[in-house]
N, C-alpha and C positions, 0 to 999 in steps of 0.2 A: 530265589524268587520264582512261584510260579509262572508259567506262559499265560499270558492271557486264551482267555475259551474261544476256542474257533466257531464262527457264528457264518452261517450261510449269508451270500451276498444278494439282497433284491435287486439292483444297480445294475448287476450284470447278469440278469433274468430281462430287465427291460430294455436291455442292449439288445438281447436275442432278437426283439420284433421292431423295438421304435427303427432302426435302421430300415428295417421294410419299407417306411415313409420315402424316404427321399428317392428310389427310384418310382415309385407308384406317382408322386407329384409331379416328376420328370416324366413319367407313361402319358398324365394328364394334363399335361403342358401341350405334348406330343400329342396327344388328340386334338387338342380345341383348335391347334396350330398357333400358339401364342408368335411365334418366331419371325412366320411372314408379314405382319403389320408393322413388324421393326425395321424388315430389311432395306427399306429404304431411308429410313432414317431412325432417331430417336423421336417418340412417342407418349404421351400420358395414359395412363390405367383406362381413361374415360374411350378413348381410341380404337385403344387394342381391346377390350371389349364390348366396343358396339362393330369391330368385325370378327370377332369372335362369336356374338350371339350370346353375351354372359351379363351377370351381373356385375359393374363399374367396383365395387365394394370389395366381393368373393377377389377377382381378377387385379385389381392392388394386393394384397396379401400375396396371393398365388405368384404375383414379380416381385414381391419386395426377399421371399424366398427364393425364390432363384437366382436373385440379387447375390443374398447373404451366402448360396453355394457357389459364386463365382462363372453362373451361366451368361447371365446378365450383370449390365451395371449399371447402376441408379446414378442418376443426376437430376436432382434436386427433386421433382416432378416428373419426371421422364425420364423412361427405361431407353437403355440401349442395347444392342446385341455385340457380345464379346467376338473377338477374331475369332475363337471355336466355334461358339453358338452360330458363325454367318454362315463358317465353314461346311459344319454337318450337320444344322436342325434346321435349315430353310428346305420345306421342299423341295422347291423349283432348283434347286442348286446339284449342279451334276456329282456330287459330293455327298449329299446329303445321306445321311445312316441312320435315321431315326428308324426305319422296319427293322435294324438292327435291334436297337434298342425295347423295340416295342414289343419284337419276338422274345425277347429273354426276358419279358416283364409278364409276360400276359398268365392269368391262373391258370391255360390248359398246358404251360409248358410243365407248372408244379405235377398234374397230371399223368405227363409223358412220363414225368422221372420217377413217376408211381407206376405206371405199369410196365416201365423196363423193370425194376426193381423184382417185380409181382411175377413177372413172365422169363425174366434171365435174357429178356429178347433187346435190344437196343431199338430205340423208339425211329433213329433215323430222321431227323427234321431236314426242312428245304430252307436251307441258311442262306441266306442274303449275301453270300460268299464277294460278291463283287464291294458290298456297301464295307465288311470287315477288309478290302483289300482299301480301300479309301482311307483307313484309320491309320492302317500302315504306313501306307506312301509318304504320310506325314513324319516318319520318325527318323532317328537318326542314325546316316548311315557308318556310323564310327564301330557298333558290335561287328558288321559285316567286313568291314575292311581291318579289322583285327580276326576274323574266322578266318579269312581268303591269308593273310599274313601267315598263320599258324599252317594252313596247307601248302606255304610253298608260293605265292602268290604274291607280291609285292611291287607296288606300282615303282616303274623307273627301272624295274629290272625282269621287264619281260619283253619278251619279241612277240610278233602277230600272234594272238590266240584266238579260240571260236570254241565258246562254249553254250552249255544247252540248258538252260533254268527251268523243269519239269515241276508242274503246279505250281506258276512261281508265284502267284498272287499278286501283288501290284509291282514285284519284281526287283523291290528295293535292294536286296542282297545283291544279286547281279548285276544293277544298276548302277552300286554305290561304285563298283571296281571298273565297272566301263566309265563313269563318270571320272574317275582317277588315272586311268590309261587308255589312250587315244589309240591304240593298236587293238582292243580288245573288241569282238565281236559277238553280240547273246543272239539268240534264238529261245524266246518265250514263250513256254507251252502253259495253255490254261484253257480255259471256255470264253468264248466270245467277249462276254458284257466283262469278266475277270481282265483280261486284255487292254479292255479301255483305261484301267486305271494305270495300268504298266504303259500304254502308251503317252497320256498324260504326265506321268512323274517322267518318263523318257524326253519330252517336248520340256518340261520344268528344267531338268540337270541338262537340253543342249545336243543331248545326244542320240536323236532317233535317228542316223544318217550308219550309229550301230548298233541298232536295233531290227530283228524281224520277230512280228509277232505269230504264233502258228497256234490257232485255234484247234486243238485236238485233247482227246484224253490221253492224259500219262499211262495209263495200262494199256492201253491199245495202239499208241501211236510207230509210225517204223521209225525207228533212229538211225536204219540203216548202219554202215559199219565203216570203224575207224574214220569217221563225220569229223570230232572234236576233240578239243586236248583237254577241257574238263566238261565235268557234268554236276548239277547241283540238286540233291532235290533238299528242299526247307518246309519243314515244319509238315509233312506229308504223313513219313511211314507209322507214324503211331497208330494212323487209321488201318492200315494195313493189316493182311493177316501173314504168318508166317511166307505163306506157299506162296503170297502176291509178289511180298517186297523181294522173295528168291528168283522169279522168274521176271521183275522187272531188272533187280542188279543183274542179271545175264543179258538181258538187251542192252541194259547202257552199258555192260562189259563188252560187248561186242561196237557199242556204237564209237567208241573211243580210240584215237593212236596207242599204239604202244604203249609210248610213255604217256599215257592221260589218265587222270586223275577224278575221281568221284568224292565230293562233296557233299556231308549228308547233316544236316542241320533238324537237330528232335529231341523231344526228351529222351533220353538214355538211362537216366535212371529214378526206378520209381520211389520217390522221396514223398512217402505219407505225413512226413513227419511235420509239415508246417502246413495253416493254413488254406495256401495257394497250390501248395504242392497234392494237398488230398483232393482239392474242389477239381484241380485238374485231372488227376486220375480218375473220380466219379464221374466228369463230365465228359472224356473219350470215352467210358465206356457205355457209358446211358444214351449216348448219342448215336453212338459208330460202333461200339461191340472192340473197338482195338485196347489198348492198351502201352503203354510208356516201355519199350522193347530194354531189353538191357545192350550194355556194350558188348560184353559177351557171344549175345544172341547176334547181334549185327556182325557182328568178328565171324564167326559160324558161317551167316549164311554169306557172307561178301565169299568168302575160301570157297563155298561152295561155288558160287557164281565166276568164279575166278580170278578174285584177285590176289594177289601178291604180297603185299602190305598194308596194313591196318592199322593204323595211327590213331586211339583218344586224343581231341585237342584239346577239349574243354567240358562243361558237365553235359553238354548237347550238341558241342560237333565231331566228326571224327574225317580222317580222308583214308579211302583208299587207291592205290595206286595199282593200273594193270600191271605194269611189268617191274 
């Protein structure tokens, strides 16, 4: 029997674009501000459109959609706003990430990722760093207390430590293992407004009594020496260029005990090969000019920096150890 004739798919030509809808309606939600007429309560279409400045008609569609994506939920006549939706698309909410959202929707960013392409240059945008540390703080700290595991780290079986989370972002790595051992002490390196979020989840888990927060850059900051018994940086060096990440693992080599330990959490390796894996490579480098370092490369320049041992944990953590 022959094969039946293979015939091109239109299905998945209209995949290509209709998918563009649903962040553009979510962009135009995020404009008109549909979110703050809800936050007080649930609402009808006729409501939230006369403070909107819309038409009652356009503005039911526009929520029975956002309904059907699970931003909102309908009840009967009236919309509500889901525990996410209160969380990050009310403005007034110290939480709120819609500039996140709005930045990665808008047409000059298709733009940007044309003239890095055009130029070889990385376009460099002013990311909302704080609103993406909000996102996080939300998530769960079970990956981290299995990364800290695999270095050596296990709650109930450690004596007083003080470690140092460089660009920690809202700091949940660090958080989740202070959260879990009462003996453990962080020192949160980031930018000011970055900070507030790590203080926030710190006030959430209970434990800002070990928490210091120290508003500095990681490339510049003095760690001074033999400070801490570990050191973390997460999800950082892939921005990095070779000669940075070598001359910062000589600072936190130096900033560590003897026996202390660097913890380094990032893509390790560049896996083109699915979906999320190429979007993220295109997007380190069209952003930041860095790129997804190999294990290898990080093995390299730790030795050079000084350390000792160099442990793969997993497909993006590794430890090393000074001594």
């Amino acid at each position: 029997m022959s094969e039946p004739p293979v015939s091109p798919d239109p299905d998945f030509v209209y995949s290509l674009f209709t998918g563009a809808y649903k962040p553009q309606l979510v962009r135009i939600a995020l404009t008109l501000d549909v979110f703050t007429p809800l936050a007080s309560g649930p609402a009808d279409a006729q409501a939230v459109a006369q403070a909107c400045g819309c038409s009652p008609a356009g503005i039911r569609l526009l929520l029975d959609y956002l309904s059907n994506i699970g931003v909102l939920e309908r009840q009967t006549n009236n919309y509500a706003l889901t525990l996410t939706a209160a969380t990050f698309l009310v403005p007034q909410k110290q939480s709120y990430v819609g500039d996140l959202v709005l930045q990665r929707t808008t047409a000059e960013t298709v733009e940007d990722y044309l003239g890095a392409l055009r130029s070889g240059q990385p376009y460099s945008p002013i990311r909302p760093w704080a609103q993406e540390a909000w996102l996080q703080s939300y998530g769960s700290p079970q990956p981290a207390l299995e990364m800290w595991r695999l270095a050596g780290f296990e709650p109930g079986r450690m004596s007083r430590l003080r470690i140092v989370d460089l660009a920690c972002g809202c700091a949940i790595k660090s958080l989740a293992l202070a959260h879990a051992e009462p003996m453990i002490q962080i020192n949160c390196v980031d930018s000011p407004e970055v900070l507030e979020v790590a203080r926030d989840l710190a006030r959430r888990l209970g434990i800002l009594s070990q928490v210091m927060l120290v508003p500095e850059d990681v490339l510049t900051i003095d760690l001074g020496e033999g400070q801490y018994d570990a050191a973390l940086l997460g999800q950082i060096t892939h921005y990095f260029t070779p000669e940075q990440n070598i001359t910062l693992f000589k600072r936190v080599h130096e900033s560590l005990v003897p026996s202390g330990v660097l913890v380094i959490d990032a893509p390790m390796i560049l896996d083109t090969s699915d979906e999320w894996g190429s979007f993220g490579s295109f997007f380190i480098w069209a952003t930041s000019g860095g790129k997804a370092h190999s294990f290898a490369e990080y093995s390299n320049w730790l030795e050079v920096a000084g350390f000792k041992v160099v442990r793969q944990l997993g497909m993006e953590w590794l430890s090393a150890h000074k001594s």
